[in-house]
N, C-alpha and C positions, 0 to 999 in steps of 0.2 A: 836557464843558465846556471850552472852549479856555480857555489863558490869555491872560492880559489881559498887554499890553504896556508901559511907562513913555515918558517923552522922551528918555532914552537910545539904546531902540531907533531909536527914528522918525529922531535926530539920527545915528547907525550908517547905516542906508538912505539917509538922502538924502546923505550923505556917498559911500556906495558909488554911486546914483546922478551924482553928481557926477564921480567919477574912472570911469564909464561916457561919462560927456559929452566927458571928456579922450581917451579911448581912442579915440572917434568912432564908441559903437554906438550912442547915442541921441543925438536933436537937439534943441536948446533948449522946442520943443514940447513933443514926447514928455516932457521931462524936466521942466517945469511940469506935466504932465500927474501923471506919476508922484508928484509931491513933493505935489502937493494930497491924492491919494490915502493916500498914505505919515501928510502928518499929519492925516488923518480916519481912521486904522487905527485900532480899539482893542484887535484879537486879535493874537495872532501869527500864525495863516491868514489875516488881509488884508493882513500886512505879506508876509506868503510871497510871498502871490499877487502883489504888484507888482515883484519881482525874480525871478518863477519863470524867464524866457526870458531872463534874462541868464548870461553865466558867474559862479561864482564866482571874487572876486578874492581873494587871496591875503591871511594877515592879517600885518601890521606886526609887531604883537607875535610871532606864531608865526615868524616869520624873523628875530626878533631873537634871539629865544630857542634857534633850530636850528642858528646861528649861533656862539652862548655855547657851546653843548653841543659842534658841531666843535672851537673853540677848544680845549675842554678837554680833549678825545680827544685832539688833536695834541700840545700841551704840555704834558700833565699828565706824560707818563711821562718826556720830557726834564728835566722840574722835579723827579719825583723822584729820577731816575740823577743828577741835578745835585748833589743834597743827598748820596746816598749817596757819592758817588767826594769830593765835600769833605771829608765826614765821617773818610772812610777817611782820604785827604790830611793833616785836619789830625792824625787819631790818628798817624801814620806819621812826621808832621813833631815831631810831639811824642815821639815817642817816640825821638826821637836819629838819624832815617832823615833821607834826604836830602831838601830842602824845590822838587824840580824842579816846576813846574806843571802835572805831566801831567794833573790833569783836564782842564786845554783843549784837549786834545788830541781829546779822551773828547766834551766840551760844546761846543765850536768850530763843528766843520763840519757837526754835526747842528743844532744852532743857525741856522747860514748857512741850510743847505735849509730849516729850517722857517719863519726868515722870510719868505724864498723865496718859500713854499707859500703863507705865510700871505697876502705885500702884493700879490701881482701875481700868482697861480694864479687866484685867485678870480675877476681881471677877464676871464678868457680864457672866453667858456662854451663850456663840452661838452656836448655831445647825451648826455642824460640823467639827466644830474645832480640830483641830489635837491633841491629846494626849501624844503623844509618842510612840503608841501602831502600830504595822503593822495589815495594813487591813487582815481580814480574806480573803482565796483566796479562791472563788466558781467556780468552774467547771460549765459552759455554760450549759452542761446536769443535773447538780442537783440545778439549779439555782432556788428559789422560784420563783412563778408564780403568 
């Protein structure tokens, strides 16, 4: 028994159809064509079947979120050597030692590069670079040659 679909899906597709329109692999026909079809779907194999020959596009959400998660890989450990070297600082400062600034010493220029990394690395792409996206899986026997 397939499952049955809602207007959420259908409103999904012709949306992914639409930024297909944008891309320029389908043309206003084709794309009336598909959208009629899309909301006369009522399984998920009819909705399949009107985006099987396109690529998948990429999702918003899943790059927002691979995005969060880099973020947090890069900064997290600076944020916490942050806390610990003040901690220390202020136990040190209280404790009658001298009140020099060295954490910024410690926080400063790893700071700098991770801004760095963070405002203007990202704009440069490199051949490879992770997306968000899971690789396509090829089977050994239909593998191009």
């Amino acid at each position: 028994m397939d499952m049955r679909i809602g207007d959420r899906e259908r409103e999904h597709a012709i949306e992914q159809l639409g930024r297909h329109v944008g891309d320029g692999r389908l043309d206003l026909a084709e794309f009336d064509e598909r959208s009629g079809r899309v909301t006369a779907a009522r399984t998920r194999p009819e909705l399949t079947a009107v985006l099987a020959d396109l690529p998948r596009l990429p999702d918003p959400a899943r790059a927002a979120m691979a995005r969060r998660a880099v973020l947090a890989v890069t900064w997290g450990p600076w944020l916490v050597t942050g806390v610990v070297c003040l901690v220390v600082w202020a136990a040190v400062a209280l404790a009658g030692g001298g009140v020099h600034a060295w954490p910024l010493w410690v926080l400063g220029p790893w700071g700098a590069l991770l801004v760095l990394g963070t405002m203007v690395l990202p704009a440069v792409p490199v051949a490879g670079r992770w997306d968000g996206r899971r690789p396509e899986r090829v089977c050994r026997a239909h593998a191009p040659t």
